[in-house]
C-alpha beads as a LAMMPS data file, in Angstrom:
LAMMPS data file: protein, C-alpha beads

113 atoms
112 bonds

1 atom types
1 bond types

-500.0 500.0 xlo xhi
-500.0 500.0 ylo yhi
-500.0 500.0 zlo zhi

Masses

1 110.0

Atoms # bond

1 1 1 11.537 -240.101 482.012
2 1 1 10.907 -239.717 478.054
3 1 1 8.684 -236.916 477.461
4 1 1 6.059 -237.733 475.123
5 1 1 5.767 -237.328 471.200
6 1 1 2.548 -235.652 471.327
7 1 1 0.364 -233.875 473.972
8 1 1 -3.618 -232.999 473.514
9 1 1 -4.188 -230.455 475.983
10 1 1 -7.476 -228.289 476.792
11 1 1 -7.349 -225.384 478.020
12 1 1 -10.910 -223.681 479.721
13 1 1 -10.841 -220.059 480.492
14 1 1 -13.312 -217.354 481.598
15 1 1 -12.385 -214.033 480.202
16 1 1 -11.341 -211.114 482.317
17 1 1 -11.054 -207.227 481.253
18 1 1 -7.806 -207.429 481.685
19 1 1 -5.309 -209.239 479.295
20 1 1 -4.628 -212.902 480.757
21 1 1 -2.508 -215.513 479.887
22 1 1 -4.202 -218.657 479.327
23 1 1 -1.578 -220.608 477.637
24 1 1 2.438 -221.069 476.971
25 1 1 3.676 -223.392 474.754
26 1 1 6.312 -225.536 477.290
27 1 1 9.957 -226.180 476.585
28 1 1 10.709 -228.465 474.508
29 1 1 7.528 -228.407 472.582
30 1 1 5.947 -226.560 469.134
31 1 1 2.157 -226.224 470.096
32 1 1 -0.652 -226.116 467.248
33 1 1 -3.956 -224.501 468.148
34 1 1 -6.364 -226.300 466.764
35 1 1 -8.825 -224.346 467.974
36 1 1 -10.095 -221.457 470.298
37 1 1 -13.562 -220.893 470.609
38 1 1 -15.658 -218.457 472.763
39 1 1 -18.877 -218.567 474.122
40 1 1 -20.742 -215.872 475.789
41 1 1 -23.431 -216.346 478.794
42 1 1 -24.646 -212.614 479.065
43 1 1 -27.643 -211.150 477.948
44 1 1 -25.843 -208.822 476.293
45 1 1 -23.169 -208.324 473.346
46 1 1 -19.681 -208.505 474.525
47 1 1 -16.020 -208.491 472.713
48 1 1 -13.502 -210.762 472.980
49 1 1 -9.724 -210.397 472.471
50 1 1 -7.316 -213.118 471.616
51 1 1 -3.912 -212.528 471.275
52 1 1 -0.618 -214.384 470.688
53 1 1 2.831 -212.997 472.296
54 1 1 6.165 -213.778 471.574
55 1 1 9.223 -212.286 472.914
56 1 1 12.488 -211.477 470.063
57 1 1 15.730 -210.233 471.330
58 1 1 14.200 -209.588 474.698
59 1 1 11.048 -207.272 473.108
60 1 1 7.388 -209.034 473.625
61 1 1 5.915 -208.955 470.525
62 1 1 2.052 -209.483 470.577
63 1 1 -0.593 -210.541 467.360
64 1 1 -3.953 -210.123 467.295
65 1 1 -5.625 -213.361 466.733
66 1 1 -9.160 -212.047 467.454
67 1 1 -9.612 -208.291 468.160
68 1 1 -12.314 -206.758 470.184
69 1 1 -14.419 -209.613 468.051
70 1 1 -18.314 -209.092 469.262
71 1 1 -19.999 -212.140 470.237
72 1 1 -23.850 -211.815 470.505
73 1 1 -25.857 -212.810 473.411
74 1 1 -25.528 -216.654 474.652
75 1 1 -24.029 -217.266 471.084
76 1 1 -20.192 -219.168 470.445
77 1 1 -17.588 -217.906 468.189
78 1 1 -14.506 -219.411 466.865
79 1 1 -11.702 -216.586 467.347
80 1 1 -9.286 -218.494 465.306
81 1 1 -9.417 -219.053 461.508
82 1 1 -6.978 -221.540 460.575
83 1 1 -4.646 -223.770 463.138
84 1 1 -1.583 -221.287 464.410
85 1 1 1.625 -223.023 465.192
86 1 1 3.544 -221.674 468.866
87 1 1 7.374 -222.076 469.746
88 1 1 8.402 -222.757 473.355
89 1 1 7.282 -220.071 475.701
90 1 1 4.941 -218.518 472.988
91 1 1 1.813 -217.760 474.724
92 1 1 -1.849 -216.520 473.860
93 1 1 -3.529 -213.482 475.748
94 1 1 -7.289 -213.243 476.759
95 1 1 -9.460 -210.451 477.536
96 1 1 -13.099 -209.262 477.026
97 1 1 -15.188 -206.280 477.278
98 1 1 -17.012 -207.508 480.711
99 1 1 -15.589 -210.066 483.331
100 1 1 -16.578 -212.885 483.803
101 1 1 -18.866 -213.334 480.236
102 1 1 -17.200 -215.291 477.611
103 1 1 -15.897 -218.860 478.591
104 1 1 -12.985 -219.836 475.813
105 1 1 -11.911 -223.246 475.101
106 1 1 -8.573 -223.884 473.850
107 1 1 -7.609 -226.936 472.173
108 1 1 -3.692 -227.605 471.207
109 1 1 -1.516 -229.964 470.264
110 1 1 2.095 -229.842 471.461
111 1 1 4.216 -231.690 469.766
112 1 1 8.189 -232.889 470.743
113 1 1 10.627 -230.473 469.112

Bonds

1 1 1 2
2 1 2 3
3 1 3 4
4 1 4 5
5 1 5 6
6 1 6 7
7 1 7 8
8 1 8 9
9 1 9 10
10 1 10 11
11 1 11 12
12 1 12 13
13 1 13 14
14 1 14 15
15 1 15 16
16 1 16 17
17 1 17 18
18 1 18 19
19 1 19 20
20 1 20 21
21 1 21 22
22 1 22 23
23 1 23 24
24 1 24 25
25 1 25 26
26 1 26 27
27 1 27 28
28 1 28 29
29 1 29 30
30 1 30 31
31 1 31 32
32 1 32 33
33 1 33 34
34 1 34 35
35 1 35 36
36 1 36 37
37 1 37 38
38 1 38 39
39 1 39 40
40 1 40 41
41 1 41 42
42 1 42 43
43 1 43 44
44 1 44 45
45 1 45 46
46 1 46 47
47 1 47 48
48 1 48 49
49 1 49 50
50 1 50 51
51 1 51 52
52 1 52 53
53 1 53 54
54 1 54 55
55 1 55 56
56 1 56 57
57 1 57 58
58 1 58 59
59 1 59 60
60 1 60 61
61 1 61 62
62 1 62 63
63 1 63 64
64 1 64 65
65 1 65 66
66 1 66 67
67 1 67 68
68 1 68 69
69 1 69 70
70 1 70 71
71 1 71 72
72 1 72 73
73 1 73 74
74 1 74 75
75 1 75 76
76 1 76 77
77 1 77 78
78 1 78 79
79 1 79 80
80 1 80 81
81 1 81 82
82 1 82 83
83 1 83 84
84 1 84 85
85 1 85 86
86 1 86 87
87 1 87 88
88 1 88 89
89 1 89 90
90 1 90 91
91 1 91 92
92 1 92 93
93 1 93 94
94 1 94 95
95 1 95 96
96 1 96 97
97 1 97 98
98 1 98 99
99 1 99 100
100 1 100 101
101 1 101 102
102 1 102 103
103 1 103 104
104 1 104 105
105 1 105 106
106 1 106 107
107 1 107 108
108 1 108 109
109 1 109 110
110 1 110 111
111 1 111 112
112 1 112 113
């Protein structure tokens, strides 16, 4: 079977205190993140860390996207500022300051290599 030219994928996630991955760009595919944004349901401030990790000559390399980013009270954020283009088996990391909190939505599109 042909894999397809281009892939719109969503990804939902609810933020944990410690670092998660919520996505990896798949074989075969460049992804473009067209957006990540975060949205908090607590009655209180919380921060929110985004972070994308690659691995180079067998060394995982991790960028800060979004870094301990405070997002007020039942208010959304956008933790990206620009698209940011993956490679295969690229993936971003999630955490926050409280479980459970902040609900991200990730929105890429993978495209065939």
């Amino acid at each position: 079977m042909a894999l397809a030219l281009n892939n719109y994928v969503t990804v939902p996630s609810i933020a944990v205190t410690n670092p998660v991955g919520i996505y990896t760009a798949p074989a075969g595919y460049n992804a473009i993140v067209l957006c990540a944004q975060a949205s908090s349901t607590s009655d209180n401030s919380q921060d929110v860390t985004l972070a994308h990790k690659r691995e180079i000559v067998g060394i995982a390399v991790t960028t800060y996207s979004s870094y301990k980013k405070p997002i007020s009270s039942h208010d959304t954020i956008e933790l990206t500022t620009g698209k940011l283009a993956l490679s295969p088996g690229d993936s971003f990391i999630l955490s926050c300051s409280v479980n459970n909190e902040i609900h991200v939505l990730l929105t890429v599109l993978e495209t065939l290599i």
